[in-house]
C-alpha positions in Angstrom: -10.1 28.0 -2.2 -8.0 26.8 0.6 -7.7 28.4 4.3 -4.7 28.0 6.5 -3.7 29.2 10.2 -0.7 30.9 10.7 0.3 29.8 14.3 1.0 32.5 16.9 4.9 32.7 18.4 4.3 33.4 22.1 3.7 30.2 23.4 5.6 27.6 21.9 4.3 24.8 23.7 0.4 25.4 23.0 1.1 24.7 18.9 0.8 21.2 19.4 -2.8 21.9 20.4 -3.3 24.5 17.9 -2.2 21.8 15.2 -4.8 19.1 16.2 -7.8 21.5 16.3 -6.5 23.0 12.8 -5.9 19.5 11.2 -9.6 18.1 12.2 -11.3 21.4 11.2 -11.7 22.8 7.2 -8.2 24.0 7.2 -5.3 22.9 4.8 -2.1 24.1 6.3 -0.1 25.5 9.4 2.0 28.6 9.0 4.7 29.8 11.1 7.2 33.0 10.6 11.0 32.8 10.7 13.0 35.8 12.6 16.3 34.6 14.3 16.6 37.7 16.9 13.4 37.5 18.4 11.7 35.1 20.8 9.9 32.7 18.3 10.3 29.1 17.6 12.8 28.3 15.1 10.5 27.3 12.2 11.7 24.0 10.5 12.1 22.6 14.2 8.4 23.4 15.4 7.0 22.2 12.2 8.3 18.8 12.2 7.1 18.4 15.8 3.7 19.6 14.5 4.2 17.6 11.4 4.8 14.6 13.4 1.3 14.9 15.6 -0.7 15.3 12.3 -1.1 13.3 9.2 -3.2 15.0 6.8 -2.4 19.1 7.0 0.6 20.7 5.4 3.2 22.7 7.4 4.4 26.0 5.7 7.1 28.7 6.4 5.9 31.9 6.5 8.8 33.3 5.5 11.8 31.2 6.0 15.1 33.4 5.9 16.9 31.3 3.8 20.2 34.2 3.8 20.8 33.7 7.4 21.4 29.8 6.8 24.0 27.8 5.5 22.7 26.4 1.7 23.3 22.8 2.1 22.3 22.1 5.1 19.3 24.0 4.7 18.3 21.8 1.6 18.8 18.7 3.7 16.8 20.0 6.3 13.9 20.7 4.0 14.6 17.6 2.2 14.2 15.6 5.3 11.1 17.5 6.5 9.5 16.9 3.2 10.2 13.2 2.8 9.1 12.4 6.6 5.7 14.0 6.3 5.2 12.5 2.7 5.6 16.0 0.5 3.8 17.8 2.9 5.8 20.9 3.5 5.6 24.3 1.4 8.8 25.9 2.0 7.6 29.5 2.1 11.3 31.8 1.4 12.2 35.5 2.0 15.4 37.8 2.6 14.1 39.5 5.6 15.0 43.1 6.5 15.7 43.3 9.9 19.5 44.4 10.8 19.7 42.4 13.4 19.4 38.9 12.2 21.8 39.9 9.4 24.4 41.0 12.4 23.8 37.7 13.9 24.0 35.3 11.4 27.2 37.1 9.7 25.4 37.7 6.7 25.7 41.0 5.4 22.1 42.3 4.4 23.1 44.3 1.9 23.9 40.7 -0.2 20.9 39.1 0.7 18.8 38.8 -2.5 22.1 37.8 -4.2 22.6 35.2 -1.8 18.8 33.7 -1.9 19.2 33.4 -6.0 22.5 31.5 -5.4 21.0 29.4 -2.6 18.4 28.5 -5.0 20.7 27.3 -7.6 22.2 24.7 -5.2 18.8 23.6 -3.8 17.2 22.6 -6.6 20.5 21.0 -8.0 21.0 19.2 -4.5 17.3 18.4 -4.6 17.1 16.2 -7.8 20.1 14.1 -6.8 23.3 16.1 -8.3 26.4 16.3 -6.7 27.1 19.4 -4.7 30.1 19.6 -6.5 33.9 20.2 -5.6 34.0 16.6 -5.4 31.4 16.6 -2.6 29.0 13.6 -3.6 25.0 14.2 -3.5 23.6 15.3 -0.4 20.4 13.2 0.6 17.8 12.3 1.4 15.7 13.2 -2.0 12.7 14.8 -1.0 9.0 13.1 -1.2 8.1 16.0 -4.2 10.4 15.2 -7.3 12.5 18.8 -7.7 12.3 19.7 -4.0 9.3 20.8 -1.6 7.0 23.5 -2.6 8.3 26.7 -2.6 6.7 30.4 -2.5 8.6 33.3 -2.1 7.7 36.4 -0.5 8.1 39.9 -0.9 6.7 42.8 -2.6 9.4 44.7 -4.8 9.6 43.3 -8.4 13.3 41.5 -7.8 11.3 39.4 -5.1 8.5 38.5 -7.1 10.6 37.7 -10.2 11.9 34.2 -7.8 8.5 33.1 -7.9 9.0 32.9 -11.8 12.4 31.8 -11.7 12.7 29.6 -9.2 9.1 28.7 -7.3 6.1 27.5 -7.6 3.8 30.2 -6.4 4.0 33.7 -4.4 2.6 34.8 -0.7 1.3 37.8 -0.5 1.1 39.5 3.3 -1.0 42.0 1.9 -4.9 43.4 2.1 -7.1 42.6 -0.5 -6.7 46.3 -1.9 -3.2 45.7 -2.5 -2.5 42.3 -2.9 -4.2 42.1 -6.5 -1.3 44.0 -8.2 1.2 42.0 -6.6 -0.9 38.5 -8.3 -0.6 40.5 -11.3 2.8 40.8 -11.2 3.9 37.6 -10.6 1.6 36.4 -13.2 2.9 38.7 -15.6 6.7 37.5 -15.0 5.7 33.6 -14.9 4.1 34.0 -18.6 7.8 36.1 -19.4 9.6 32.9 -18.0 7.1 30.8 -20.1 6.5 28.7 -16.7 3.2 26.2 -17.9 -0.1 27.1 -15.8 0.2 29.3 -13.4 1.6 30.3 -10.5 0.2 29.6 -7.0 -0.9 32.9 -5.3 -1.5 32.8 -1.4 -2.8 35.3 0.9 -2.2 36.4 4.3 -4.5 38.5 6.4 -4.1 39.2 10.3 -6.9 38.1 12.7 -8.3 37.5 16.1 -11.0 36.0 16.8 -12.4 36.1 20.7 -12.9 38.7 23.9 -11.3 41.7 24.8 -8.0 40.4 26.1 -7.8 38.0 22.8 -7.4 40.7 20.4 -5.7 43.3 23.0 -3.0 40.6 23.6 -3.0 40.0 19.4 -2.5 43.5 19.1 0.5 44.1 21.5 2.2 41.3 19.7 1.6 42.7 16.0 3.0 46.1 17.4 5.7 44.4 19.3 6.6 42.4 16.0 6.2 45.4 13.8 7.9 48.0 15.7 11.1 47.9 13.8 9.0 49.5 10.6 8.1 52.3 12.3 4.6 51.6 10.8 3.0 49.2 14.1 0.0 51.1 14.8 -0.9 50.9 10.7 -0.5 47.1 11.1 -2.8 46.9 14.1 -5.0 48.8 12.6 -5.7 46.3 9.9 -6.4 43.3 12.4 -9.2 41.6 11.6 -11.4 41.0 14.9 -15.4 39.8 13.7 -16.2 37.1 11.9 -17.6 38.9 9.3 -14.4 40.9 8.7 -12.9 37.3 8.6 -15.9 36.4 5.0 -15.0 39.5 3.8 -11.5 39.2 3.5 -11.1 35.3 2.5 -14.4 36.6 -0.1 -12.2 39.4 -1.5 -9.0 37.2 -1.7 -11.1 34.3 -3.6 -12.2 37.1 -5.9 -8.4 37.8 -7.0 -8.0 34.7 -8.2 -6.0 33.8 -4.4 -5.7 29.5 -4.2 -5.2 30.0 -0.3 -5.3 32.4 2.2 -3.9 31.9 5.6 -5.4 33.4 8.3 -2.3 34.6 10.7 -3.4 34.8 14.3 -1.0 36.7 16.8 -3.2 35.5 19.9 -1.9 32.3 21.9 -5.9 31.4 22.7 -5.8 28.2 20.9 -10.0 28.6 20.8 -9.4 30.9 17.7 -9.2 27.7 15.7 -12.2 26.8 16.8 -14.0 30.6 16.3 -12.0 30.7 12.8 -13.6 27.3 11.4 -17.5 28.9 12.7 -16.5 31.9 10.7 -15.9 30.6 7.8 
């Protein structure tokens, strides 16, 4: 089974270094988390600068909000991104929730899952070389992975998981072990009702932080901070992993549900967890 790092937001700057460790340890791809009203960096931008100072790891989004951007430009964007790094990216999508990023972008959320299944239609079509249509001519360039990049798609109510069958290639789960099996088994159970070959790829997420005191007390006010909007923050702290053991268990218990990856999301800047991850493991 695979192990990934999802890279922290609060200190842009410091990913390039988190990147490099990541890419010469045992790990097989770098997450990062899309909001647009927040102080993060904008995903598809920071990953092809990481991209670009790595040559073997893949670079995923962790969700992207696909809703809040415009369909076509967003295909070439990943299009681009996924030719340039040689099929490297895993386009991770989701509606988001947040009101705010809705009010900003001028996308109503109520239309958001509505708008994800359209955008999807135009991807893929854009993505093997068709016109847009309209008379608008193909939009290029065609991505390194024939079809488009990878994509997951996240989410946890039935209508989300469904995309995975009818549009993905495999589903992430931000979940605990103790939850996260029924969510495989659902979209397992709607990819053999779309009668999709194989099966789909399932990937894990699990919070961590890995390091002294002020690691995980700083990895903690940033889950909170993040989190505040659900009104359930202090339950998401409370499932932080902090020991390495915790870490085995976890990435043990994921492997167990039949998981192909889990990534290992860090809320800590201290690019040393990388290092304190890789020992774990």
């Amino acid at each position: 089974m695979n192990v990934g790092i999802g890279l922290p937001i609060g200190d842009p700057a410091a990913l390039l270094s988190w990147a490099r460790r990541a890419e010469a340890g045992p790990f097989s791809t770098l997450g990062l988390l899309d909001r647009l009203v927040y102080d993060n960096p904008e995903p598809l931008v920071a990953l092809a600068v990481l991209a670009g100072a790595t040559s073997r790891i893949r670079v995923q989004t962790e969700v992207l909000l696909a809703p809040l951007r415009d369909t076509a430009l967003l295909a070439k964007q990943a299009a681009t991104l996924d030719r340039m790094t040689g099929g490297r990216l895993v386009l991770g999508l989701g509606v988001g929730g947040r009101d705010d990023d809705h009010q900003v972008a001028g996308v109503p959320l109520t239309t958001r899952g509505r708008r994800l299944d359209g955008q999807m239609e135009v991807m893929r079509r854009l993505w093997s070389g068709q016109a847009h249509g309209d008379g608008a001519g193909p939009i290029g360039p065609l991505p390194a992975r024939p079809g488009g990049p990878e994509i997951l798609f996240g989410g946890f109510r039935p209508a989300a998981i469904e995309r995975v069958a009818r549009w993905g290639d495999g589903f992430l789960a931000a979940a605990p072990p103790t939850w996260a099996g029924g969510l495989f088994d659902t979209a397992r159970a709607f990819w053999r009702e779309y009668g999709r070959d194989g099966e789909p790829r399932l990937v894990a997420q699990v919070n961590v932080a890995l390091g002294p005191d002020h690691v995980v007390d700083e990895a903690r006010a940033a889950m909170h901070a993040y989190y505040a909007f659900t009104g359930r923050a202090d339950h998401m702290v409370a499932g932080l992993l902090t020991t390495p053991g915790g870490v085995r268990e976890a990435v043990t218990a994921f492997a167990g549900l039949g998981a192909d990856e889990v990534m290992l999301y860090c809320y800590g800047t201290d690019p040393d967890q990388v290092d304190r991850l890789a020992d774990a493991l």
